[in-house]
N, CA, C and O atoms as a MOPAC input file, in Angstrom:
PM7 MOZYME 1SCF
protein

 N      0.82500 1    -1.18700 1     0.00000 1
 C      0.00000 1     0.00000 1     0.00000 1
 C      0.87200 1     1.25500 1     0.00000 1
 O      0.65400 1     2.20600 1    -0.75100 1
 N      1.92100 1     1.20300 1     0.92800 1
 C      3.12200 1     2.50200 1     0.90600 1
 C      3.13300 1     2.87200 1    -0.37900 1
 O      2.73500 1     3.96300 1    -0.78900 1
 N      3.83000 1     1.50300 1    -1.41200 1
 C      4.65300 1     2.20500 1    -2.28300 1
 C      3.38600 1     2.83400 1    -3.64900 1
 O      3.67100 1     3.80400 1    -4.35100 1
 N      2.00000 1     2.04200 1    -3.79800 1
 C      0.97500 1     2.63500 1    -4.43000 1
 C      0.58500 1     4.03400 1    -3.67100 1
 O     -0.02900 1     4.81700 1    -4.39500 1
 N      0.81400 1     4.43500 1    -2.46700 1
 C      0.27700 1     6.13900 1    -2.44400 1
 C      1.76500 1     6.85100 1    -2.66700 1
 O      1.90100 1     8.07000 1    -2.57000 1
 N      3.08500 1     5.77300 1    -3.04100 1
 C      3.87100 1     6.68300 1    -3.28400 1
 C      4.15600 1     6.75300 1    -4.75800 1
 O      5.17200 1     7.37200 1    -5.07200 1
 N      3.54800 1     6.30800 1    -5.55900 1
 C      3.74200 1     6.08400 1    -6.97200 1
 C      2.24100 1     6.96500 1    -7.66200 1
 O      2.05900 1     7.29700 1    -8.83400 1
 N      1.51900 1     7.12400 1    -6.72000 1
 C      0.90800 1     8.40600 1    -7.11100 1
 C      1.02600 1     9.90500 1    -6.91000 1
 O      1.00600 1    10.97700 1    -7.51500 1
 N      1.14400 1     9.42500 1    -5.84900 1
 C      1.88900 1    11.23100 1    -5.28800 1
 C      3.03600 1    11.47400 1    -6.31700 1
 O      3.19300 1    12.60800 1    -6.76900 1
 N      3.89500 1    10.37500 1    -6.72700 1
 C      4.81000 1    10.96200 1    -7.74800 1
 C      3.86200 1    11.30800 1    -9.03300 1
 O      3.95200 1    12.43200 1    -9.52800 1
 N      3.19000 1    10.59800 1    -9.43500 1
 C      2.32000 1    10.94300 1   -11.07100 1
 C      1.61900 1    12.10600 1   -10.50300 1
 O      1.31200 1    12.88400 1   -11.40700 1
 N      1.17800 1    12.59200 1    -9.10100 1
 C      0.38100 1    13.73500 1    -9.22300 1
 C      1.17700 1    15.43700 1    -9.42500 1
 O      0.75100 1    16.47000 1    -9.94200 1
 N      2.76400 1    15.02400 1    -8.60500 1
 C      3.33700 1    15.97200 1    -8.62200 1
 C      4.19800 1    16.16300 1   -10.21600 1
 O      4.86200 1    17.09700 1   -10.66700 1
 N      3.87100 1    14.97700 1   -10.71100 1
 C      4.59400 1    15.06600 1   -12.33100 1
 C      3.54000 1    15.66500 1   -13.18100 1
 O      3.86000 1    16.11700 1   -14.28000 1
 N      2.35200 1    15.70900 1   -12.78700 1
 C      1.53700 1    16.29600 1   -13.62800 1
 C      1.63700 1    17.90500 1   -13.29200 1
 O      1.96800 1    18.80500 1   -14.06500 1
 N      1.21100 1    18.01000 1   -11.76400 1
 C      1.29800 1    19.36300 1   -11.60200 1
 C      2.56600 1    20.16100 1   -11.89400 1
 O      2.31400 1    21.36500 1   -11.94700 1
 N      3.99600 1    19.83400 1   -12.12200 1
 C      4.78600 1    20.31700 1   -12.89300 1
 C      4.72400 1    20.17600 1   -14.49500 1
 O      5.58200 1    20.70200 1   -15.20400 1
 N      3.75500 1    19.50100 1   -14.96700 1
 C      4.05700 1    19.81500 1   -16.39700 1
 C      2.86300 1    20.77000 1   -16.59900 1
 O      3.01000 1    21.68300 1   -17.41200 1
 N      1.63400 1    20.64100 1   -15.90300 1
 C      0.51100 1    21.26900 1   -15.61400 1
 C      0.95900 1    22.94800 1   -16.02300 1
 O      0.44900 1    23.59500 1   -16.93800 1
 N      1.83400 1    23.33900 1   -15.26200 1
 C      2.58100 1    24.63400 1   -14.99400 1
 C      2.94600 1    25.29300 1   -15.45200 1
 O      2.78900 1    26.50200 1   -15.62300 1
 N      3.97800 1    23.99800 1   -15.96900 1
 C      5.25200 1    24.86500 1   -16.97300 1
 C      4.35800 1    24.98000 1   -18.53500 1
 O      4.76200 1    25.69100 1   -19.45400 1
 N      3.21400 1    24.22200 1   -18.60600 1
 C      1.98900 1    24.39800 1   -20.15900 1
 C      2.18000 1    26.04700 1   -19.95100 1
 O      2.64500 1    26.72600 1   -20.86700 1
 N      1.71100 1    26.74600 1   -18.43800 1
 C      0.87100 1    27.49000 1   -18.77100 1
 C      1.78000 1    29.02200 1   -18.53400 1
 O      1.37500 1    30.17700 1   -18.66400 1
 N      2.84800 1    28.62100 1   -18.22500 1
 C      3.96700 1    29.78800 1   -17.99300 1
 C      4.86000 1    29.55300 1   -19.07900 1
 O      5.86900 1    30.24300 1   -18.93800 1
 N      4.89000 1    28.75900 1   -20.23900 1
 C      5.73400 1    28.79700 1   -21.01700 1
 C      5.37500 1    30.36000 1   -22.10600 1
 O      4.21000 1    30.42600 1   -22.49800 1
 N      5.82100 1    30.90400 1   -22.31400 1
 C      5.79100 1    31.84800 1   -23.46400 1
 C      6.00800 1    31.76200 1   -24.86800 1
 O      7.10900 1    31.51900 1   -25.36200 1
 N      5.26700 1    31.90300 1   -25.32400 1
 C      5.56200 1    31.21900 1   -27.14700 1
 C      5.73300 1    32.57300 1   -27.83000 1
 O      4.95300 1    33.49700 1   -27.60200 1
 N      6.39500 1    32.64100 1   -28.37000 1
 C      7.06000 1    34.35700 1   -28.95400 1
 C      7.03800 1    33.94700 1   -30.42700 1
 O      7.52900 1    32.89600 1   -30.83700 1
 N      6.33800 1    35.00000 1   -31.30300 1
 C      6.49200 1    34.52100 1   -32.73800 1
 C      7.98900 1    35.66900 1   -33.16300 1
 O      8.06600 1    36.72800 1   -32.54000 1
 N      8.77000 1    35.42400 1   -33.92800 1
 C     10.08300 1    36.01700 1   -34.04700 1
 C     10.04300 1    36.33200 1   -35.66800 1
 O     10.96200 1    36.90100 1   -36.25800 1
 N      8.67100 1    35.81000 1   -36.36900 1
 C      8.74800 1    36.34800 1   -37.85500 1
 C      8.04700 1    36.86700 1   -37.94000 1
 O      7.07000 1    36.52900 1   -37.27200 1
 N      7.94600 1    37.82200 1   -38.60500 1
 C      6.97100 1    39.33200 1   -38.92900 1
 C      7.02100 1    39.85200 1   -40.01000 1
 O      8.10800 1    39.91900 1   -40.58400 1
 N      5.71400 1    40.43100 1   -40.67100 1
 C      5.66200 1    41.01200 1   -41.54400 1
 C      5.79900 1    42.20300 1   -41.43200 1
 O      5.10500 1    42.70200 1   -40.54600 1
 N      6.73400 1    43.19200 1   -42.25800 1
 C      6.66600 1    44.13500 1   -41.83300 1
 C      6.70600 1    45.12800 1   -43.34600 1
 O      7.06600 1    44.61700 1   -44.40700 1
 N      6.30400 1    46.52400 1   -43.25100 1
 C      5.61000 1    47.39500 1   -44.37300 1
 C      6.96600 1    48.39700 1   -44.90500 1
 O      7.39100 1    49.21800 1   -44.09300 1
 N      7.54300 1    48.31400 1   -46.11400 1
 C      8.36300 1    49.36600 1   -46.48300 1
 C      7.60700 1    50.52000 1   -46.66800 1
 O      6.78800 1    50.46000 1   -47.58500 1
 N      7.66300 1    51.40000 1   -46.12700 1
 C      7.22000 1    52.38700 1   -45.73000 1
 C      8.04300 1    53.89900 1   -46.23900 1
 O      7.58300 1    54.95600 1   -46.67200 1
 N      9.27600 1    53.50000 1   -45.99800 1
 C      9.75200 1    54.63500 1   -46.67400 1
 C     11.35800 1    54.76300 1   -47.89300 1
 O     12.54300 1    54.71500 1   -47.56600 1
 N     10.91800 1    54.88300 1   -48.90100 1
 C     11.50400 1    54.18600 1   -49.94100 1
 C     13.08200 1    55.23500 1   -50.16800 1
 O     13.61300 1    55.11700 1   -51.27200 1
 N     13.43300 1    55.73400 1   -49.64100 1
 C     14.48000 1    56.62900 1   -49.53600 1
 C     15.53800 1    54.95500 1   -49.92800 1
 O     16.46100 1    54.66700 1   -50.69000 1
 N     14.77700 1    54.29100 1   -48.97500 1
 C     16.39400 1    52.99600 1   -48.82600 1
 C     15.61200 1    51.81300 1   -49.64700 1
 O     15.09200 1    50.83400 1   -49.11100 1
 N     15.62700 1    52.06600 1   -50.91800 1
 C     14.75300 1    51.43400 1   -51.87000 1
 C     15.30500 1    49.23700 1   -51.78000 1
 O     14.64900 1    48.31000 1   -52.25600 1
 N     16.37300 1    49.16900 1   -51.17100 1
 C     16.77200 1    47.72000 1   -51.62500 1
 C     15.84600 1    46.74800 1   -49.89800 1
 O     15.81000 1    46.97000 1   -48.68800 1
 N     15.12900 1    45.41100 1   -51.10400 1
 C     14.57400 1    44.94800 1   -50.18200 1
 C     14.60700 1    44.39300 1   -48.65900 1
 O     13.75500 1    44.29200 1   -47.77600 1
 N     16.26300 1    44.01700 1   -48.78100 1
 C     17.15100 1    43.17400 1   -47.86800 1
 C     17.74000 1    44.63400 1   -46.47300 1
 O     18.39700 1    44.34700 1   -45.47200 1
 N     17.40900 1    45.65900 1   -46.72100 1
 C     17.73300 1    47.24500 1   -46.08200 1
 C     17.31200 1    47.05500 1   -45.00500 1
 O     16.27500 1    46.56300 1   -45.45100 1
 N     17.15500 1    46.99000 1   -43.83000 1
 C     15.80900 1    47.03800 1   -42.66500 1
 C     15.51700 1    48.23900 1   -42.32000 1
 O     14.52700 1    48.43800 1   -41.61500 1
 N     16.51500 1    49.52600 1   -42.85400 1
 C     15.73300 1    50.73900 1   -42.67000 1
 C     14.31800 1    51.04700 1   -43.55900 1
 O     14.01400 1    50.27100 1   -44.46500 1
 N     13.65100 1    51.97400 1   -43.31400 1
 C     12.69000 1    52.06300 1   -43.70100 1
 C     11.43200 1    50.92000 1   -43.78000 1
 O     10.56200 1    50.95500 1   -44.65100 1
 N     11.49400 1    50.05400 1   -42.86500 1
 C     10.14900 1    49.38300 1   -42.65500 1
 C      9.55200 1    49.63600 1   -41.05400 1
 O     10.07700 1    50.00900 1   -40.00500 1
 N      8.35300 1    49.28000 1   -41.40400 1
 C      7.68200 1    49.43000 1   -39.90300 1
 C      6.48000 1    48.25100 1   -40.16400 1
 O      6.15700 1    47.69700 1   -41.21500 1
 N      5.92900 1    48.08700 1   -38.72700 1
 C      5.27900 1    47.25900 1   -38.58000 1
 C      4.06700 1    47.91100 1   -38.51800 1
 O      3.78500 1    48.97600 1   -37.97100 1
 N      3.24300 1    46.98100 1   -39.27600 1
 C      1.34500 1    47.42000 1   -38.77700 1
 C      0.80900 1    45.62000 1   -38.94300 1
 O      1.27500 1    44.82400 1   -39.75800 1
 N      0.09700 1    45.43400 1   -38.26800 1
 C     -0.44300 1    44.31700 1   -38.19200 1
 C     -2.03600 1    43.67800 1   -39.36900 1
 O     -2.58000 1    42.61300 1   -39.66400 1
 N     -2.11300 1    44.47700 1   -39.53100 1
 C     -3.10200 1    44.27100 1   -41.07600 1
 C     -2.47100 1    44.75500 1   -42.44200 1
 O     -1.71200 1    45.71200 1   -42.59700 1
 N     -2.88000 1    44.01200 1   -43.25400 1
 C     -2.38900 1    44.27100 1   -44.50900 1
 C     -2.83300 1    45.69500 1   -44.99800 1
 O     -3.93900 1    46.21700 1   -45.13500 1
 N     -1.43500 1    46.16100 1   -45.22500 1
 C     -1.45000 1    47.95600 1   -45.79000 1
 C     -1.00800 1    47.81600 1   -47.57800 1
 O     -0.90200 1    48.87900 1   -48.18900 1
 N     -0.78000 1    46.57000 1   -48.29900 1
 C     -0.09700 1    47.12400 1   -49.12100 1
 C     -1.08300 1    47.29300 1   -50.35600 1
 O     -2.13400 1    46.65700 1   -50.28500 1
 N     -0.93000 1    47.84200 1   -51.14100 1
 C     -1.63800 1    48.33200 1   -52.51700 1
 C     -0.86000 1    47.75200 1   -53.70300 1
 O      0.26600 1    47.29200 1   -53.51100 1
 N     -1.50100 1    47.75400 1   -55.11300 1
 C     -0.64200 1    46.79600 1   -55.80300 1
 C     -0.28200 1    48.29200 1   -56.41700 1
 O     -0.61500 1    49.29700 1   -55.78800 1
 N      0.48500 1    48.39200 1   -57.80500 1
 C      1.04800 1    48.61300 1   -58.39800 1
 C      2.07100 1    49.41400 1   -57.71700 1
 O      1.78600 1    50.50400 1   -57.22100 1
 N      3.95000 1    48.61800 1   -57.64900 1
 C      4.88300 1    49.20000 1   -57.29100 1
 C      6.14800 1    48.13600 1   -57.01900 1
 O      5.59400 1    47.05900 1   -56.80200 1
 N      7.27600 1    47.99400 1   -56.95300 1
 C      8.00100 1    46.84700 1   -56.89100 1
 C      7.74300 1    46.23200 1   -55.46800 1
 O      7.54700 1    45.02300 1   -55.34600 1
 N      7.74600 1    47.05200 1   -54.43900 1
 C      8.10300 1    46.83800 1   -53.04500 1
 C      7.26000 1    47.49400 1   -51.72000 1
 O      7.34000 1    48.62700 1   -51.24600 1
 N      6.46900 1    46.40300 1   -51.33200 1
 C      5.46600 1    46.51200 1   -50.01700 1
 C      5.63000 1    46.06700 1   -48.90000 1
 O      5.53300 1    46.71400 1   -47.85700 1
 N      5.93300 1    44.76000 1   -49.02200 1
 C      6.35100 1    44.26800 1   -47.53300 1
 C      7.45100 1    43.04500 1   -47.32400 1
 O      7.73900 1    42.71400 1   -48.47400 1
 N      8.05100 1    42.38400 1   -46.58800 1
 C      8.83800 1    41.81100 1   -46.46500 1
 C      8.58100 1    40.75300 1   -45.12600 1
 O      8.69700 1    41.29100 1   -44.02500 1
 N      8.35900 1    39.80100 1   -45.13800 1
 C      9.08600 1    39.07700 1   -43.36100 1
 C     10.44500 1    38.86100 1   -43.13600 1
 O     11.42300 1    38.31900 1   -43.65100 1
 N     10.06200 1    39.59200 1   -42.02700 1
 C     11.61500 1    39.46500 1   -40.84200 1
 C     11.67700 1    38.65700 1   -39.95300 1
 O     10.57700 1    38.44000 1   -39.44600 1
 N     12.75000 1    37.93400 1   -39.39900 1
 C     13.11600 1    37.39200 1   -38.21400 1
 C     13.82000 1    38.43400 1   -37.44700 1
 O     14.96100 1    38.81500 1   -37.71000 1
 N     12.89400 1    38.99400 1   -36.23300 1
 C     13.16600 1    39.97200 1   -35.89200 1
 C     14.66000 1    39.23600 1   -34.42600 1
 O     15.58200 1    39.87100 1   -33.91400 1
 N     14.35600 1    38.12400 1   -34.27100 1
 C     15.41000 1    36.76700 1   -33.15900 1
 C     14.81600 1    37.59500 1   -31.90800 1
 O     13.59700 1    37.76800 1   -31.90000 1
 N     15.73800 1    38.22000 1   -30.64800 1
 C     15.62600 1    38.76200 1   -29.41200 1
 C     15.38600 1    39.57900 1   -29.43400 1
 O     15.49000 1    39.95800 1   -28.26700 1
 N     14.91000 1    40.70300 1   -30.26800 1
 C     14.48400 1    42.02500 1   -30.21300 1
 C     12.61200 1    42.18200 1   -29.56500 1
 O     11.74100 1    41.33700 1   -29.77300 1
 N     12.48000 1    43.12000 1   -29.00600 1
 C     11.43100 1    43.09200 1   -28.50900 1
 C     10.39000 1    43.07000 1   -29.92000 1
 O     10.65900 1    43.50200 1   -31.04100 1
 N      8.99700 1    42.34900 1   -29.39700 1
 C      7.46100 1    42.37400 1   -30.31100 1
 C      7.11000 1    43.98400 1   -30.39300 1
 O      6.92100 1    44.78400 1   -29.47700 1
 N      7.09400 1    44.15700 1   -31.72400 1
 C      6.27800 1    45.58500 1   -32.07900 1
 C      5.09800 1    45.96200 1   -31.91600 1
 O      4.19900 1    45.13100 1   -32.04700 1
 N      4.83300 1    47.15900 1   -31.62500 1
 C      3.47900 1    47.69600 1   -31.97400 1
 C      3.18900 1    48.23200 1   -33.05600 1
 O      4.09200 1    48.03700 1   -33.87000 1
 N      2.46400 1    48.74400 1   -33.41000 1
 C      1.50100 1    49.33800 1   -34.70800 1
 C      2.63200 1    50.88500 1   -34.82600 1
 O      2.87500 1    51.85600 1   -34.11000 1
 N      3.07700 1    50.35900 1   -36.18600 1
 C      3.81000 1    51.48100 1   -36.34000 1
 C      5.68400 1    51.24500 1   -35.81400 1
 O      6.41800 1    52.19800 1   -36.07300 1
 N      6.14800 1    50.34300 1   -35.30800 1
 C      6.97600 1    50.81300 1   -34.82400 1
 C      8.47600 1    50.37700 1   -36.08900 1
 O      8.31900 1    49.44800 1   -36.88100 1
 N      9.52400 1    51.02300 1   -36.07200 1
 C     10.21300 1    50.36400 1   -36.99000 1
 C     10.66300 1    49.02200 1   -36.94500 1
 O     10.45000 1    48.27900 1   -35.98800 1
 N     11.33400 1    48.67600 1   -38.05000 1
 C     12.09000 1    47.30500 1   -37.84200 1
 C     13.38600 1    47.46900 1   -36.78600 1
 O     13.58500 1    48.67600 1   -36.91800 1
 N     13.80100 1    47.27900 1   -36.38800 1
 C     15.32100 1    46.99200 1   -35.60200 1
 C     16.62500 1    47.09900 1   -36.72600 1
 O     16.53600 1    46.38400 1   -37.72400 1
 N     17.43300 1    47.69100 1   -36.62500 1
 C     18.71100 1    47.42200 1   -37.74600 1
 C     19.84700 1    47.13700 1   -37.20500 1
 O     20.90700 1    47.53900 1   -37.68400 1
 N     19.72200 1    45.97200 1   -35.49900 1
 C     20.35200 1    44.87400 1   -35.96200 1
 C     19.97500 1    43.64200 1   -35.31500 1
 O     19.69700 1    43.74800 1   -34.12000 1
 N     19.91200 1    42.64400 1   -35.76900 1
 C     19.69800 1    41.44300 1   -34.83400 1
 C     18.50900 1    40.89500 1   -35.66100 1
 O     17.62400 1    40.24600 1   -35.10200 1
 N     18.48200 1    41.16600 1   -37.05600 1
 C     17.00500 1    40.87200 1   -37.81000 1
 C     17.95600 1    40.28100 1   -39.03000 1
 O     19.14200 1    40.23800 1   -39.35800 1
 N     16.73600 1    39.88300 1   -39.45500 1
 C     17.30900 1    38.89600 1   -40.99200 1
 C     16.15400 1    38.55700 1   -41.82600 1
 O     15.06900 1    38.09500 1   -41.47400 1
 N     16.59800 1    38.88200 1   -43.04700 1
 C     14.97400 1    39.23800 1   -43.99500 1
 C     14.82600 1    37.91800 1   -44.27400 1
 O     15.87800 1    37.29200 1   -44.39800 1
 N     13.49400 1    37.14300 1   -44.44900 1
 C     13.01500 1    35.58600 1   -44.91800 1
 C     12.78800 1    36.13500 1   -46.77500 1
 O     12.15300 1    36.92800 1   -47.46900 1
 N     13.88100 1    34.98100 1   -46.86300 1
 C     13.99000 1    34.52800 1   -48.50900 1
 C     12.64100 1    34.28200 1   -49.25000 1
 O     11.89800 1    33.32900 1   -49.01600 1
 N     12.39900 1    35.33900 1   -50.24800 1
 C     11.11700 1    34.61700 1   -50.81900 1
 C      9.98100 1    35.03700 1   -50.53400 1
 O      8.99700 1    34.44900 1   -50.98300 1
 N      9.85300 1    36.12800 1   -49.74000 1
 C      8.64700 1    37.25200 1   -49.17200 1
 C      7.53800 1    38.10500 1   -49.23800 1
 O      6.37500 1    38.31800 1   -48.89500 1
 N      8.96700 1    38.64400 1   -50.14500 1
 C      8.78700 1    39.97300 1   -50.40200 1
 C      7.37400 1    40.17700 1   -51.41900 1
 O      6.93900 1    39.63500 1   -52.43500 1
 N      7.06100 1    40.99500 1   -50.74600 1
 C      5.04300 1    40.74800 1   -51.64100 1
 C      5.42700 1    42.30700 1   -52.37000 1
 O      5.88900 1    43.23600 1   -51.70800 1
 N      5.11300 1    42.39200 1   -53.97900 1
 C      5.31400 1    43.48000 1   -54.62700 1
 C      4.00200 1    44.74500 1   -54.38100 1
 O      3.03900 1    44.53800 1   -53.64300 1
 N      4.14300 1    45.61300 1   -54.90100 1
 C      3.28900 1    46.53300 1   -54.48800 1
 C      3.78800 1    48.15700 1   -53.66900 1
 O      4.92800 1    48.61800 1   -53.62000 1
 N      2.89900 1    48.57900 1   -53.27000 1
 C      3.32800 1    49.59500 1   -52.32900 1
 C      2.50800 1    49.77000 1   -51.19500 1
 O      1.39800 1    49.26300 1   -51.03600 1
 N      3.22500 1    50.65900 1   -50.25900 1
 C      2.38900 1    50.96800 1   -48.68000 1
 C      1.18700 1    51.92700 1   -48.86400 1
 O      1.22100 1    52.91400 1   -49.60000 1
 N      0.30600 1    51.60900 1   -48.25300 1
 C     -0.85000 1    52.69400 1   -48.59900 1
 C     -0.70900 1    54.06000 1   -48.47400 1
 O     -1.64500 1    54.80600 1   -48.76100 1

């Protein structure tokens, strides 16, 4: 009988640690779309001149609208804020043509 209330107490405290760590884990998305916005720095791979908005801004006719970034450890943006220029890396294959509204 010992070792059955001790072979549960272990499965109860193995649950309540995985229980836990479900709900304190943080899931961070690190790729982002983000809006060329200001074409002064016209080349796609540039990270100046983009910013983030979270709904689609772009309009068609123009070479260059938006791009995803791996923004890695840099903090999550808000509406509007720029890209980071360093610690980011543009995703191959993205780049959606067009322009910013």
């Amino acid at each position: 009988m010992n070792k059955i209330k001790k072979a549960v107490f272990g499965v109860l405290v193995a649950g309540l640690a995985f229980g836990f760590s479900a709900f304190t884990t943080v899931k961070r998305q690190s790729i982002l779309t983000y809006y060329k916005t200001d074409m002064t720095f016209p080349n796609a791979n540039d990270p100046r001149g983009y910013k983030y908005y979270s709904g689609d801004r772009c309009e068609s006719i123009g070479n260059l609208c938006s791009a995803n970034w791996n923004i890695g450890s840099n903090p999550a943006p808000s509406e509007g804020d720029a890209l980071p220029t360093v610690g980011v890396t543009l995703i191959v294959n993205t780049i959606t043509d067009g322009h910013f509204e």
